[in-house]
N, C-alpha and C positions, 0 to 999 in steps of 0.2 A: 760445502765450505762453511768453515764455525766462523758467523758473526761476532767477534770480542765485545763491539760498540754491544749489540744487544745482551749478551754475557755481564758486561760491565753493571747499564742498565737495569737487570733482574736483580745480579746485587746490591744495586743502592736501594732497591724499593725492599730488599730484605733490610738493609742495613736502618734503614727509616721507619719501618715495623719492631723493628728487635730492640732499639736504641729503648726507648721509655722502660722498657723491661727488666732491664739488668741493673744491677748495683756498680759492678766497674766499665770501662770501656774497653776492654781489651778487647772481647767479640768485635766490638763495633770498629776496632782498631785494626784488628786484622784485616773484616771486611772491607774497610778504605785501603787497605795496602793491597785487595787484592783488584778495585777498582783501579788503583792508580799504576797497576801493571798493565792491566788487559785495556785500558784507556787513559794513558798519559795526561794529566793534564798538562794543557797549551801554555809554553814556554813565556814570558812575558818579552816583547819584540824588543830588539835592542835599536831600533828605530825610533823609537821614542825618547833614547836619553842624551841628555845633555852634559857638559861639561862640568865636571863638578859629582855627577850623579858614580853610585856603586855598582861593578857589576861582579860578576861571577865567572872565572876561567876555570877554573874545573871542580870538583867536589867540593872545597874546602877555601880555594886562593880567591878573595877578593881585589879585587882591583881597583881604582879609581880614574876617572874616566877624565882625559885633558885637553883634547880636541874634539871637535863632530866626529861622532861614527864612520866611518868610509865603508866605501862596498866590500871592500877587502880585509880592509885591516883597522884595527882603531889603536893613536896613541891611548896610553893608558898609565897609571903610577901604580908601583905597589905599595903597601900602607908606611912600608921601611923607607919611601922615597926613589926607588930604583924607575928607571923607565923602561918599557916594555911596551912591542906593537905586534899584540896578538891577531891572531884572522877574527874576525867579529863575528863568522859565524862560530866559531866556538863562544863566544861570550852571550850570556845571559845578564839581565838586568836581576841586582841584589837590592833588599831592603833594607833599610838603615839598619836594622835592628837584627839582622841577620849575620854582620860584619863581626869577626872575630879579631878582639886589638890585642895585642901581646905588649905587655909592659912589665918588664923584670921578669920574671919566673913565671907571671901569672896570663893566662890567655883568658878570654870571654869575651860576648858581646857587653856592651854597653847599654845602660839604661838611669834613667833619671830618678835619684835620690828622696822621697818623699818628704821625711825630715828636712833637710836642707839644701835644696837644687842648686843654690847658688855657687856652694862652697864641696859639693858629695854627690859623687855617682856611684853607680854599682859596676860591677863588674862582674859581670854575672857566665861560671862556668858551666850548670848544668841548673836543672830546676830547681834544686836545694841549695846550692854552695853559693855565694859570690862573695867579692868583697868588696869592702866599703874605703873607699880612695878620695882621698880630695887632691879637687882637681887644679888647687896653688902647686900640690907637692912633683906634679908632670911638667916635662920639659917641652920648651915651647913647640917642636913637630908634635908631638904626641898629646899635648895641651888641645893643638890647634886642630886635630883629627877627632878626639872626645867631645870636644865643641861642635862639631861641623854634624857629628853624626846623630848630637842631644837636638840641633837644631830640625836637621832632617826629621826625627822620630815626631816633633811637638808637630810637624809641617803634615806630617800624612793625615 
């Protein structure tokens, strides 16, 4: 029978040999996509989150979390305000910074404005692109979500 765990294993100690070597990471990129097929990494537990805290229902929907966890099921919000009480074993705990906001046409995570945090965030949809929003011109739900998530980010 083929060990993956050991499979996995021999690939990282390539991928930790080859890394200093090369000019881009693509090699090295692969090799982590093919560890983290043959050895998932471990789900972050949604036993740990609290109220308030982000998690993950499936590829792409975030959630926000409004009561304790339950064994079965957990109240939850979606970012538009809808309520929702998904099985909590589908749900995964998400990163601030992970969370996708949709405001007018434009979707991306959120990130803090270097220039001027007070008054500008980013809006960030791919590694090149985002845009630059201040955050007087958001309406108070969507104000209070870019705030909650600027806060979380400085917290981690």
């Amino acid at each position: 029978m083929i060990d993956l765990k050991k499979i996995a294993d021999a690939v990282r100690v390539i991928r930790e040999a080859y890394a200093p070597l090369v000019r881009t990471n693509t090699v090295c990129d692969g090799l982590t996509a093919i560890i983290d097929e043959l050895d998932p990494p471990a789900k972050p537990l949604l036993s740990d989150a609290k109220v308030g805290d982000f998690v993950k229902y499936d590829i792409d929907t975030c959630l926000r979390v409004i009561e304790p966890p339950g064994k079965d099921k957990t109240l939850c919000k979606t970012l538009s305000g809808v309520i929702v009480y998904p099985y909590t074993s589908c749900l995964t705990k998400a990163s601030p910074s992970e969370v996708r906001v949709k405001i007018g046409c434009l979707e991306g995570t959120v990130e803090r404005h270097d220039g001027n945090p007070q008054y500008w965030f980013k809006l960030r949809s791919s590694e090149y692109n985002y845009a630059l929003i201040s955050i007087d011109m958001l309406d108070t739900p969507t104000r209070e979500l870019v705030e909650s998530l600027l806060r979380a980010q400085e917290e981690k």
